[in-house]
N, C-alpha and C positions, 0 to 999 in steps of 0.2 A: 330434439332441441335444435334452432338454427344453427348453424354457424358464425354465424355472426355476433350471437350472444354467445356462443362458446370463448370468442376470442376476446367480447369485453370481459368476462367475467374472469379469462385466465390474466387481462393486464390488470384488472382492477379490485378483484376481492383479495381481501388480505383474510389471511385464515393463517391459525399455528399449525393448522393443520397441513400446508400447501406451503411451509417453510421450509427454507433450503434445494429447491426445485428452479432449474432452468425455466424460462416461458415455455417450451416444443413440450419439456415435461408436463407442465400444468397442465396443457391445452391436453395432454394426452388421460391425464386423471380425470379431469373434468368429461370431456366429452365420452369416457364412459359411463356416466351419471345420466338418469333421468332427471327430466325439470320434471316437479310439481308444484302445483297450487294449493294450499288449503286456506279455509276461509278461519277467519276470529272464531274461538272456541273450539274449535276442532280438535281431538284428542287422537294423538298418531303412535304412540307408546303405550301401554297399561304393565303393571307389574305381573310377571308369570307366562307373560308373552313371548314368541322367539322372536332372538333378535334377529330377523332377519335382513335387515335392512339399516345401514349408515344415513344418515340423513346433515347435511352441510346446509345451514339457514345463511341464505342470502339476501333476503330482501325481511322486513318485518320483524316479529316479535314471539317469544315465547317464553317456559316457564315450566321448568319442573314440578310436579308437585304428587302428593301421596295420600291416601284417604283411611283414617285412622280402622280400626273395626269398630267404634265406637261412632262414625263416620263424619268424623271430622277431616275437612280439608285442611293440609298441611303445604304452605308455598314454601317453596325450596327456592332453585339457584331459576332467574332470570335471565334469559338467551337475547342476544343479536347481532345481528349478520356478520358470520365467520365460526360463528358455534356450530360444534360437534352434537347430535343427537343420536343415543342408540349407538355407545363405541361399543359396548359389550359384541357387538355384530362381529367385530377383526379378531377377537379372540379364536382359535384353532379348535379348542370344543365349541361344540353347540349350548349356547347359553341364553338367557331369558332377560325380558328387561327389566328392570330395580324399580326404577318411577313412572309414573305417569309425563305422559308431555302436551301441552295443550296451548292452541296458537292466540297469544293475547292481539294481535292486530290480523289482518289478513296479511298474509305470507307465501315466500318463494321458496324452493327449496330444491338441493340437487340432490339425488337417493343413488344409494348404490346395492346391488344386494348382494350376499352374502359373498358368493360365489364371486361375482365380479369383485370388489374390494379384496380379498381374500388373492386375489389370483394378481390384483395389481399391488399388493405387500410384497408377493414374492417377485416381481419386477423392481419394484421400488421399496427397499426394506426403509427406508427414511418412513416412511407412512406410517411403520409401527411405531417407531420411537415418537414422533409427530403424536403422533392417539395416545402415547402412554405420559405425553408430558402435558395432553389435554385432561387428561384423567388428573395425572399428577394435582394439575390446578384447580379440578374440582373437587378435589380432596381437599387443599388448604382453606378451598372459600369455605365449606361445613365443619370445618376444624376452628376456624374462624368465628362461625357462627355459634358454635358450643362452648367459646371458649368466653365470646361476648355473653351468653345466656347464664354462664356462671358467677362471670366475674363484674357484669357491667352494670350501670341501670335501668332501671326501662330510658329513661330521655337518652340517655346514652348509645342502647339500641336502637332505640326510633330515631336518631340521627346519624349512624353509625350506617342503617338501612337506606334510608332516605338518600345517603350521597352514594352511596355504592349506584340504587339504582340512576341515580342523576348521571352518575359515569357511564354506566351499561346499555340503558336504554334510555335515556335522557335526550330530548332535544332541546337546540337551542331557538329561545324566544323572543321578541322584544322584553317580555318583561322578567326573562331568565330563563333558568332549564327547565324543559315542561318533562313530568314525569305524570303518565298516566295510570294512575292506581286510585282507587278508594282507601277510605279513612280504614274499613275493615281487613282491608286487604291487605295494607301498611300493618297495620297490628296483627294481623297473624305471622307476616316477615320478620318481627322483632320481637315474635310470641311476649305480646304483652293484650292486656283488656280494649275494645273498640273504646271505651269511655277516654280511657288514661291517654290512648294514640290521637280522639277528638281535644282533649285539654291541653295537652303539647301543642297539639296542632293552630290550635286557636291561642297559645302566649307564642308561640313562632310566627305568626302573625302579625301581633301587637310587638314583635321587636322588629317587623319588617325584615325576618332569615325568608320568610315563603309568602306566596300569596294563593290561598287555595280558592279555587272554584270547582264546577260539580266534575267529579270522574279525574278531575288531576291538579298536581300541586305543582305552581312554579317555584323552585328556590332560588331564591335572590344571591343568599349568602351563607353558604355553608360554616364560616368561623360561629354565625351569630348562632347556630343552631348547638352550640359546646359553651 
């Protein structure tokens, strides 16, 4: 990887994971990182795999997800740039990875493997605490989401969904925040029915909270969507 992108990415990516580090430090974590590329769709994680490999998204888009045995796809937590993929990697045993991971836009990415990461913990122990308080936080977002699936509506969850990802992976538009999902895609994030996530979607419309067009939805106004 040049240097020259070493040194933007150490003044300019913000990661929790790269909290609390001098810049000489960053630049030192980072440039033992490989850059990769993967392209939209690409699946770089599968469940039972070893985790060999850390992976810090810097550029693009991604998205956890899990395939039932009955082989339903299940979308989990939504990634970008500064997310952690594959921490189970800096754990001391050898361990496998839990979900799937798969790149919703074309994507960057810095990787580190086992060994290297492993070996820059025990130089900079901040790295672990850094990974355990990423974990931490993926823990509350599915604690979160179990807790909405008990207790909330569907419209409740489907706008509950909807702004999370408007924060996460959201850009901003002329005509609002562009979130690029499908209507099916949206309702399996809010585990509710494609029909019930289309019917929201079209009176979130007629109060002018969203404006959907094909492949994404801009929200206008998150209050109007409650």
């Amino acid at each position: 990887m040049p240097a020259i992108t070493i040194v933007s990415l150490s003044a300019d990516l913000k990661s929790q994971f790269l909290d609390g580090f001098a810049p000489c430090e960053r630049k030192i974590i980072l440039s033992a990182a490989i850059h990769r590329r993967f392209g939209a769709d690409s699946v770089i994680t599968n469940p039972g795999c070893r985790a060999d490999y850390l992976f810090l998204l810097t550029k693009g888009r991604a998205r956890h997800f899990f395939v039932t045995e009955a082989g339903k796809k299940l979308l989990l937590q939504w990634l970008g740039p500064g997310d952690l993929i594959g921490g189970r990697t800096v754990l001391s045993r050898r361990s496998s990875f839990l979900v799937s991971t798969e790149m919703v836009t074309d994507s960057s990415m810095l990787a580190w493997d086992r060994n290297t990461i492993r070996g820059l913990i025990g130089r900079y122990p901040r790295l672990l605490e850094n990974a355990l308080l990423v974990a931490s936080d993926y823990v509350s977002w599915h604690l979160t989401s179990y807790i909405g699936l008990a207790c909330y509506s569907a419209r409740q969850r489907l706008a509950k969904v909807l702004v999370m990802l408007a924060r996460t992976i959201g850009k901003k538009a002329p005509s609002g925040i562009a979130v690029h999902i499908t209507n099916e895609e949206l309702a399996n994030a809010a585990n509710v029915t494609p029909f019930t996530a289309s019917r929201l979607i079209s009176r979130w419309q007629r109060s002018r909270a969203l404006v959907k067009r094909r492949g994404s939805i801009f929200l206008i106004s998150s209050e109007r969507l409650f």
